[in-house]
C-alpha positions as CSV (number, residue, x, y, z in Angstrom):
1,X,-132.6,-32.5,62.3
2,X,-133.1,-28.7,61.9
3,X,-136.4,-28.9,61.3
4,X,-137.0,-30.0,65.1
5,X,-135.1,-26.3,66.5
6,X,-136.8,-23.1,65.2
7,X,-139.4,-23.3,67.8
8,X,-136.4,-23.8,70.4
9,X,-134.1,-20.9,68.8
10,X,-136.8,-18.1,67.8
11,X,-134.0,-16.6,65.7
12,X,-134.0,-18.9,63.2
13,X,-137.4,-18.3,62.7
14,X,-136.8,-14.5,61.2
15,X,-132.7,-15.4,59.7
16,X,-130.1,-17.7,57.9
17,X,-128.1,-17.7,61.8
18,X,-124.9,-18.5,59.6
19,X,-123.1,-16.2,62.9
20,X,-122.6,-19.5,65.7
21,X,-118.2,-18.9,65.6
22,X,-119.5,-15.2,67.1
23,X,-122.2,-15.8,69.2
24,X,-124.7,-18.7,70.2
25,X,-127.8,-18.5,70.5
26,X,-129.9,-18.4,73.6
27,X,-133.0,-20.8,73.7
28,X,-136.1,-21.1,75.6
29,X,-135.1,-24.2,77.7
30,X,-132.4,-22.1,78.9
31,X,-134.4,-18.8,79.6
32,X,-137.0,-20.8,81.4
33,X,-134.1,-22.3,83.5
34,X,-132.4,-18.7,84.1
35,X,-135.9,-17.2,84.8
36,X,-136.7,-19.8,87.8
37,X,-133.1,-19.8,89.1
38,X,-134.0,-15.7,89.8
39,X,-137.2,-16.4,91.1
40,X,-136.1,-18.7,93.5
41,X,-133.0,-15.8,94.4
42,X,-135.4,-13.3,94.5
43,X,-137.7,-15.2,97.1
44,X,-134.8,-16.8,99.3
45,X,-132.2,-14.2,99.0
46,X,-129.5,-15.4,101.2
47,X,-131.2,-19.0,101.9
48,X,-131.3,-19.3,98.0
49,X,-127.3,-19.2,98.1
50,X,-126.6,-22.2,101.1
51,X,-128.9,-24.4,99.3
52,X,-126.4,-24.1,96.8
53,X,-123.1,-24.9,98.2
54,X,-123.2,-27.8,96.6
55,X,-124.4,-26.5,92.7
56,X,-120.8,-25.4,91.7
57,X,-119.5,-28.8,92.4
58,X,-122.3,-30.5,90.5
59,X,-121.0,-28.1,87.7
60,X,-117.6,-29.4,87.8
61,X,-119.2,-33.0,87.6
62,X,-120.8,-32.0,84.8
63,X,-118.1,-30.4,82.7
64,X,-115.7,-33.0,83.5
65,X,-118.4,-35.7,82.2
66,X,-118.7,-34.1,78.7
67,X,-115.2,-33.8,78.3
68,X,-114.1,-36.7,80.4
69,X,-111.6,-34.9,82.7
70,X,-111.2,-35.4,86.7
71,X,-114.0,-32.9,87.9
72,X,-111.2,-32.5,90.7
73,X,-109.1,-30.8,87.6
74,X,-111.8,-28.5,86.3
75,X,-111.8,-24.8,87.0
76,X,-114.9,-23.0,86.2
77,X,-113.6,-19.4,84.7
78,X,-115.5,-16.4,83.0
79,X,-114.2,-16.7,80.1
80,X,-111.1,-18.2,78.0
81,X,-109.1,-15.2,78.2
82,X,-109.1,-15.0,81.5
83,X,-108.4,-18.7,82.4
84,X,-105.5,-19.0,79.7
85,X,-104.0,-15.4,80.9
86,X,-103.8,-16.9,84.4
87,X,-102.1,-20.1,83.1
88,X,-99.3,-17.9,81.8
89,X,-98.7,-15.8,84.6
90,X,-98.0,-19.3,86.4
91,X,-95.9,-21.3,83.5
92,X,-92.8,-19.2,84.8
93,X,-91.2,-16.1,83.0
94,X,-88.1,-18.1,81.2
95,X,-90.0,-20.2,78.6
96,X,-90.2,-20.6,74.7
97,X,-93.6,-20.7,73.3
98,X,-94.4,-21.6,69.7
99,X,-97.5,-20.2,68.1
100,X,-99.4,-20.0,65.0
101,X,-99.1,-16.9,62.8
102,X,-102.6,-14.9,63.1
103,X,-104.2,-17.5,65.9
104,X,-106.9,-15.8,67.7
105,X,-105.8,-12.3,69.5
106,X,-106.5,-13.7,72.8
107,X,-104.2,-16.9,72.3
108,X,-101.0,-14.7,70.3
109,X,-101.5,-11.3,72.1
110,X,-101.7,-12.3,76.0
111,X,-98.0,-14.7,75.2
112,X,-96.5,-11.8,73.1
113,X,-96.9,-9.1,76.2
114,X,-95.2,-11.2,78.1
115,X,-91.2,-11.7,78.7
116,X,-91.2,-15.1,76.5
117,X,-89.1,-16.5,73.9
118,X,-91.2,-16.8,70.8
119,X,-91.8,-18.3,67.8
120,X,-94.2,-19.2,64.7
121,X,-95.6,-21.4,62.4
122,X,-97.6,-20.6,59.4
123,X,-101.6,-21.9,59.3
124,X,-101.8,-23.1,55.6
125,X,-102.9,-26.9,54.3
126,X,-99.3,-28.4,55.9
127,X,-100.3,-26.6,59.5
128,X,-99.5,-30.4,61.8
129,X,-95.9,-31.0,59.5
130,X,-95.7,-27.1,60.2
131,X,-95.7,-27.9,63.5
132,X,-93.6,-31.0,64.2
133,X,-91.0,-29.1,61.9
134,X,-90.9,-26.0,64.5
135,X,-90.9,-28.2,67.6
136,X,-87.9,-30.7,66.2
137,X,-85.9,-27.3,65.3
138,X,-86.9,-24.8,67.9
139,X,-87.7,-27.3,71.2
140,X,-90.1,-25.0,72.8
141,X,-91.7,-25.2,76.4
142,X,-94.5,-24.5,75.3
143,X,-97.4,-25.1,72.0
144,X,-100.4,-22.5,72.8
145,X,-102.8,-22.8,69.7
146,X,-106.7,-22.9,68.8
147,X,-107.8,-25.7,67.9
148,X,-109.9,-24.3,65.2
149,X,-109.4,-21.2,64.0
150,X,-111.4,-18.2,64.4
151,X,-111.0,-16.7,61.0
152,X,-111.0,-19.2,58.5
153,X,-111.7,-22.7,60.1
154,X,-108.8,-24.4,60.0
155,X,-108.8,-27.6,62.3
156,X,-106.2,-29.0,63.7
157,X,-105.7,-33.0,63.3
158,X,-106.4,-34.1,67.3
159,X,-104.6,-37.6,66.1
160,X,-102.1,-35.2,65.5
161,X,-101.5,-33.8,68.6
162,X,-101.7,-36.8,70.8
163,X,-99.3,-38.3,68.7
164,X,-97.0,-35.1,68.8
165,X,-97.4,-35.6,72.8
166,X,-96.2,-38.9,73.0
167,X,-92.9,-38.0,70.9
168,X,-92.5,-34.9,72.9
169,X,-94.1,-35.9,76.6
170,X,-92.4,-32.8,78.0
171,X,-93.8,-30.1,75.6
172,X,-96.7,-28.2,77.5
173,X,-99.5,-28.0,74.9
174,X,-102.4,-25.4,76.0
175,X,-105.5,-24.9,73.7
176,X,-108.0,-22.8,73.0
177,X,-111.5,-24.9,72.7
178,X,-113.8,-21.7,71.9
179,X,-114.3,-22.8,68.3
180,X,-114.2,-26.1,68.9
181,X,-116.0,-27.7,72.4
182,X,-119.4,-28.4,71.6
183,X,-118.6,-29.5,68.3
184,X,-117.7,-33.3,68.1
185,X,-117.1,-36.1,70.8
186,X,-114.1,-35.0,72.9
187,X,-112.0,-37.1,75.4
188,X,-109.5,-34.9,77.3
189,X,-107.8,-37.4,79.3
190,X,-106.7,-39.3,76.3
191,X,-106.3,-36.5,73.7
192,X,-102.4,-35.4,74.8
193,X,-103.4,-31.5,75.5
194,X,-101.9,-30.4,79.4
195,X,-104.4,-27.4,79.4
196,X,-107.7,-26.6,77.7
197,X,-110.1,-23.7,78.1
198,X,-112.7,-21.8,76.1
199,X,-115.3,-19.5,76.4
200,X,-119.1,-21.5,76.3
201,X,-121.2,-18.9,74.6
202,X,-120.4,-20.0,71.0
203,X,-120.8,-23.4,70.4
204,X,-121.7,-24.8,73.9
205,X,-125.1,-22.2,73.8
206,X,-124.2,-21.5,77.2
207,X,-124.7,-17.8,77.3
208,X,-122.3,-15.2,78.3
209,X,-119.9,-15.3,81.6
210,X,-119.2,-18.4,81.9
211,X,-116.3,-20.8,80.8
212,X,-113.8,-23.5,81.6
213,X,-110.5,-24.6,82.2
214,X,-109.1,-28.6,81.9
215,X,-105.9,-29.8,83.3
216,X,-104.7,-33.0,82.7
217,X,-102.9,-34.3,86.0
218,X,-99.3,-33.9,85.2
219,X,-100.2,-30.2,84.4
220,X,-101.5,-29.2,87.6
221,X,-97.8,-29.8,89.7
222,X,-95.9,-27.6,86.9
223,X,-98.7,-24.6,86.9
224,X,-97.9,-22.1,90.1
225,X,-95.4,-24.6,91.4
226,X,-94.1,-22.6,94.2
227,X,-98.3,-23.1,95.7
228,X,-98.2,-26.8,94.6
229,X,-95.2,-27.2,96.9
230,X,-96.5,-25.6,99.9
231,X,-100.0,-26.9,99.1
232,X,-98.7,-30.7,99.2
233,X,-97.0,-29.8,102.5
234,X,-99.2,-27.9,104.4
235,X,-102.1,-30.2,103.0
236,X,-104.4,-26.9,102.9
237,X,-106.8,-28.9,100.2
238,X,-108.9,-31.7,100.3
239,X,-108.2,-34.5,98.1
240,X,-110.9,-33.3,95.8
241,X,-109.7,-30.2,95.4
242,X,-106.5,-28.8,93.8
243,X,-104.4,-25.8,94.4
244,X,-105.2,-24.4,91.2
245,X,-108.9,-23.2,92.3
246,X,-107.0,-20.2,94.3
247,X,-105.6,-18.5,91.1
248,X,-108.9,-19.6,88.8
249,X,-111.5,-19.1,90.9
250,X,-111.4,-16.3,93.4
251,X,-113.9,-15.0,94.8
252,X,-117.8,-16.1,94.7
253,X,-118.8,-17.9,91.2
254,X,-122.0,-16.7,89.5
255,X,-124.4,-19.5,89.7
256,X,-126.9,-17.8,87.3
257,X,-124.1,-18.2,84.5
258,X,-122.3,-21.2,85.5
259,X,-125.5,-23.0,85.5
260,X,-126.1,-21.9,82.6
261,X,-123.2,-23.9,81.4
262,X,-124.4,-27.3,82.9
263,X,-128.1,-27.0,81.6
264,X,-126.6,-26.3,77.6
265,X,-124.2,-29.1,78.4
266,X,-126.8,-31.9,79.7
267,X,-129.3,-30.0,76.8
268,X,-126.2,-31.1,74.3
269,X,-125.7,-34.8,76.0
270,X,-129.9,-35.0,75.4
271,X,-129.7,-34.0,72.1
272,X,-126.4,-36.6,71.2
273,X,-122.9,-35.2,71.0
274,X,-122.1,-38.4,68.0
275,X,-125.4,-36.8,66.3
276,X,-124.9,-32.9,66.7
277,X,-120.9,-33.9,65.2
278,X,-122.4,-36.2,62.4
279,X,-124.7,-33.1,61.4
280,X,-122.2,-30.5,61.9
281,X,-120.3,-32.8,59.5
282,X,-122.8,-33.5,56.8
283,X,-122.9,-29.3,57.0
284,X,-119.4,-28.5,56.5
285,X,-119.1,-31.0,53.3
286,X,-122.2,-29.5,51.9
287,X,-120.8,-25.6,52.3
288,X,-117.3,-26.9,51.3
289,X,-118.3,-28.1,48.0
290,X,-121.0,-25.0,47.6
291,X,-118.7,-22.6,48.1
292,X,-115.7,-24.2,46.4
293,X,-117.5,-24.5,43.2
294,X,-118.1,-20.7,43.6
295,X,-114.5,-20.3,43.7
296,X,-114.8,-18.5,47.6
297,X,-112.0,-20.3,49.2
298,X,-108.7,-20.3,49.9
299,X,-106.7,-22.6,48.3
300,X,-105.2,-23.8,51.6
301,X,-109.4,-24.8,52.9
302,X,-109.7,-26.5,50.1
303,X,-107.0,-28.3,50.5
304,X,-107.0,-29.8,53.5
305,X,-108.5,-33.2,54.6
306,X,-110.9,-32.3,56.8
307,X,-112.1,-29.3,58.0
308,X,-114.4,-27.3,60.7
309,X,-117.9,-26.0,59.5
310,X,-116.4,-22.3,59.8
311,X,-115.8,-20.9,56.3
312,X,-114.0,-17.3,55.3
313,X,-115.5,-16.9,51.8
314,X,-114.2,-14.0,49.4
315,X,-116.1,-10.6,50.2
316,X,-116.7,-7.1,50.8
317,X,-118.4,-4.6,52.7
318,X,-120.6,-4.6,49.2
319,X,-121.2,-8.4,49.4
320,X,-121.7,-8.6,53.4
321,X,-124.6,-5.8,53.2
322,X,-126.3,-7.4,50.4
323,X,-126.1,-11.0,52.8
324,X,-127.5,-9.3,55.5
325,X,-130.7,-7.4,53.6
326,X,-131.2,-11.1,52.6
327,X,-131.5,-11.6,56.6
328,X,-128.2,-13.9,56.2
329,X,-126.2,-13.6,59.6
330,X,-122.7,-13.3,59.2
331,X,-119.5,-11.8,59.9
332,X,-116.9,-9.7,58.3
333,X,-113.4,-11.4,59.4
334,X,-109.9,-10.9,58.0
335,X,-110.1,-10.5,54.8
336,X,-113.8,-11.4,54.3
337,X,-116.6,-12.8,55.3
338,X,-117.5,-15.3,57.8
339,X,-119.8,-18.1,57.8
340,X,-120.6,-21.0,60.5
341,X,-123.2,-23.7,60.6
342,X,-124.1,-25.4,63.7
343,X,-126.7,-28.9,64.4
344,X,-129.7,-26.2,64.1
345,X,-128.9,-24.6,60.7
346,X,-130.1,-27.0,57.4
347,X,-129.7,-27.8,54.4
348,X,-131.6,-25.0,53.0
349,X,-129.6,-22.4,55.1
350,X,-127.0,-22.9,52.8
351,X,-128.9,-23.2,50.1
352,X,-130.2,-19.6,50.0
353,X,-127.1,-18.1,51.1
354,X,-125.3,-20.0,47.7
355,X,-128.4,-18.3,46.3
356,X,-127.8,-15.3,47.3
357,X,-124.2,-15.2,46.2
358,X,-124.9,-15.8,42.5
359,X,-127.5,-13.2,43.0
């Protein structure tokens, strides 16, 4: 399958682009689609924008297609941090909020400067029991979590949640898709999160700028109630619209980046989501085993049953500069050294990277 991509991705052409949980890539579908969206800006200015009015909802269409949500309950936002920031300033100030010990900054950091009730669970190989365990003893509001995480990988089991849902119907789950959209089939309706948002330059290959939020429908009434209330009586939106697009998207929305979004997205659904998650699978066993039988992963990777294709092997400083001079792009995270694979990368990818390990 990778074979097909370096004339697409001009970076793989010159590197090992092991670096996708950082940053995706941009192709040259996309930049010949940004360069003719410009054109047409730069020749219709202001005509350019009313032929438009219509674009941001075909956006929404197409968001809420991949991930099968309402389109109705799909905000388009800059970015994650934004979107889930916004969530929390209308949850309400009295709530509990269980967490996971070292999630990603923008997940732990914008709940702990607020005025909730916290607590934690540890992300080891028992993370779901870890997480029942807390819910049963500490019954909070709230479960904010990624579900993969950022340093090391770590996937959450989505049967897992839906079940955990469905015990506890009123526990508010919110989650952070960055790592994980654009990975694997994923139905939102049916998958027992209330709120997901991530950013869609990783994974989705949607550039920079853009992002999304996804509300399931009992969600929307208990986010900002105080607006829901007044919106149902004063009947200030249309039926395909909710009151949630007045805190999420203010102001005019960039159509350069947010169509960005919807071209990677349909570019994805051409491509086959079941195909780029059977690939991204095949990778993630073959760099599990390879690295494992190096002895460069925690114990608590190796131990779990399934796993992302994002993996924290053992390093230095000394060991990331020697990956990089042998044009391996990586990252340094936690306590070492990041790698992630994507549908694009190959075999052989991990191949000389195992390679030059030993070296």
């Amino acid at each position: 399958m990778a074979d097909n991509f370096p004339k697409e991705f001009p970076v793989l052409s010159q590197y090992v682009y092991a670096n996708i949980a950082a940053s995706g890539l941009m192709y040259d579908q996309l930049v010949d689609w940004r360069q003719e969206h410009d054109l047409d800006f730069l020749i219709k200015g202001s005509l350019f924008r009313d032929e438009h009015h219509l674009f941001l909802e075909e956006i929404r269409n197409t968001v809420g297609r991949f991930f099968n949500c309402r389109p109705a309950n799909v905000s388009l936002v800059p970015n994650f941090s934004f979107g889930f920031n916004t969530v929390l300033e209308g949850i309400g100030k009295k709530k509990k909020v269980l967490l996971l010990k070292n999630d990603y900054p923008s997940v732990n950091l914008a709940v702990e400067d607020r005025d909730f009730e916290i607590c934690y669970v540890d992300i080891d190989e028992n993370l779901e029991q870890n997480i029942e365990e807390a819910v049963k003893k500490e019954q909070p509001h709230v479960l904010a979590l990624s579900l993969v995480q950022y340093i090391n990988g770590i996937k959450i089991d989505l049967d897992f949640i839906k079940a955990l849902k469905t015990k506890y119907p009123d526990l508010m789950i919110i989650a952070d898709g960055t790592q994980f959209c654009g990975t694997q089939a994923f139905d939102f309706e049916n998958s027992g999160i209330d709120v997901l948002g991530a950013s869609a330059y990783k994974w989705l290959l949607a550039g920079y700028g853009n992002g999304f939020m996804l509300f399931n429908q009992n969600s929307i009434g208990k986010i900002y109630a105080d607006a829901f209330q007044k919106t149902e009586q004063n009947g200030s939106f249309s039926k395909e619209q909710q009151h949630l697009m007045r805190f999420f998207e203010p102001g005019h929305l960039d159509t350069l980046n947010f169509g960005s979004l919807k071209f990677s997205l349909e570019f994805l659904e051409e491509i086959g989501i079941e195909r780029i998650q059977a690939r991204i699978r095949e990778l993630s066993d073959k760099a599990r085993q390879a690295f494992s039988e190096l002895g460069l992963l925690e114990d608590r990777v190796i131990r779990r049953k399934e796993h992302s294709s994002i993996f924290n092997i053992k390093g230095d400083d000394r060991l990331f500069k020697h990956l990089r001079s042998q044009d391996i792009i990586c990252s340094q995270r936690g306590n070492g050294i990041r790698l992630s694979f994507h549908f694009f990368n190959s075999e052989k990818d991990i191949s000389k990277i195992c390679l030059a390990l030993r070296s």
